[in-house]
Structure formats: structure tokens, C-alpha cells
C-alpha positions as CSV (number, residue, x, y, z in Angstrom):
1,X,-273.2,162.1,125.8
2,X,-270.6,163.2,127.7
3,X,-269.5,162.1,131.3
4,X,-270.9,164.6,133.4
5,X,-274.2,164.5,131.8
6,X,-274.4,160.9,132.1
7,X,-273.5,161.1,136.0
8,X,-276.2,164.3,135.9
9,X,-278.8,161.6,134.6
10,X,-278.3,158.5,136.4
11,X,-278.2,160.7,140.1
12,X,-281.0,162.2,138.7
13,X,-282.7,158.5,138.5
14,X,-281.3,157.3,141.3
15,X,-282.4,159.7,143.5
16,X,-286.2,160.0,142.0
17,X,-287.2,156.4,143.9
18,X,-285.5,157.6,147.1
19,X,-288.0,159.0,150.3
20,X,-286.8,162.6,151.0
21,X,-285.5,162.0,154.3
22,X,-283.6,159.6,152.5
23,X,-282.0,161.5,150.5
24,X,-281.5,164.1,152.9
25,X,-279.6,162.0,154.9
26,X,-277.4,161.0,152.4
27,X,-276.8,164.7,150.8
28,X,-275.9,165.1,154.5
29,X,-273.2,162.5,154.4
30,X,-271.6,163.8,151.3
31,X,-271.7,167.2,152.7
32,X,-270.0,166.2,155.7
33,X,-267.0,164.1,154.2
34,X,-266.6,167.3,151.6
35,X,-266.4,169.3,155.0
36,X,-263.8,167.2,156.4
37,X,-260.9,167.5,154.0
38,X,-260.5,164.3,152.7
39,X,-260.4,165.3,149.4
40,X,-257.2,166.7,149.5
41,X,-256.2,163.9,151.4
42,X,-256.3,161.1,149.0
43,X,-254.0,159.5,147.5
44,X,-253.1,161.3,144.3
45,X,-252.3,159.4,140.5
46,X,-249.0,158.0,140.7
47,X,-248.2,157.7,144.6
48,X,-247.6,154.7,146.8
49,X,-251.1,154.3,149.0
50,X,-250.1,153.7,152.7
51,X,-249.4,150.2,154.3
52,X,-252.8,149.1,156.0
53,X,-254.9,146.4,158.0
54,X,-258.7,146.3,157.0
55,X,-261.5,143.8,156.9
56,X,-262.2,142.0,153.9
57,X,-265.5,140.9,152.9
58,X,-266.0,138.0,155.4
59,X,-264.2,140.7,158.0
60,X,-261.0,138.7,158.2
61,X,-257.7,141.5,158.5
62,X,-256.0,141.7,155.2
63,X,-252.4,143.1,155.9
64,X,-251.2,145.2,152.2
65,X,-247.7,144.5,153.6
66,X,-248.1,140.7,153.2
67,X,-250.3,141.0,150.1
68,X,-247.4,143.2,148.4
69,X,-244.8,141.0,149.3
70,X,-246.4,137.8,147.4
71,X,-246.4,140.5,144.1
72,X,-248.4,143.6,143.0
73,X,-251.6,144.7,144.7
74,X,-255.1,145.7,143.5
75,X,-257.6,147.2,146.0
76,X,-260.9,147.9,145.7
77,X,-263.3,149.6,148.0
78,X,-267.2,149.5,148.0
79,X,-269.3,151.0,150.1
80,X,-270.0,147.7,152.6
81,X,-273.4,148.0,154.7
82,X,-275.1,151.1,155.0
């Protein structure tokens, strides 16, 4: 099956346990960061992501610049508390 009718099929499952307003709220969401631009802001296949500060899990500052300088860097986002 190919990708986009897998990621068809598991929204599709996803969404059927959700309450409407639910769902609303998060169509809403996607809607609005669509609406905002970010998308062609992103950091695009083969460039150098910005130097940054964020929480980590346990909401201590991580610093990339201090990360990087101790060797190559992996980051990975999830979606935290919603």
C-alpha cells in the first residue's frame, strides 16, 4: 500500500474514536499553523538548523551550541502536552 494511503487510513482510525469538537479543534490547529507560513519556513534537506535554547523533557534549557561542540547533534521534537 503506498504511503499516502496508509497515512489516509490510520487518520481515518484515528480520528473515528475522537468527539467532534475534538476534532474540530484540532483541524482548527492544523489550519491555523498552514495559515501562518511555516511551512516555507522550515528548515529545508541539507541546511544547518539555527542555534537554539529549549526545554528538554524534565524542562531543563538544552543549548544546541554546547551540544554541537561535544560532537554531532540529533534533535527530535514530539508534540509535549496538549
Amino acid at each position: 500500500m503506498p504511503l499516502k494511503e496508509e497515512l489516509r487510513a490510520l487518520k481515518a482510525r484515528l480520528e473515528s474514536n475522537r468527539p467532534p469538537e475534538i476534532l474540530a479543534a484540532m483541524h482548527r490547529a492544523v489550519g491555523e499553523l498552514r495559515a501562518s507560513g511555516a511551512v516555507q519556513r522550515v528548515v529545508k534537506v541539507g541546511e544547518r538548523a539555527p542555534e537554539f535554547v529549549l526545554p528538554n523533557a524534565d524542562e531543563t534549557p538544552v543549548d544546541s551550541k554546547q551540544l554541537l561542540a561535544r560532537g554531532p547533534l540529533v534533535v527530535t521534537f514530539y508534540r509535549g502536552r496538549w
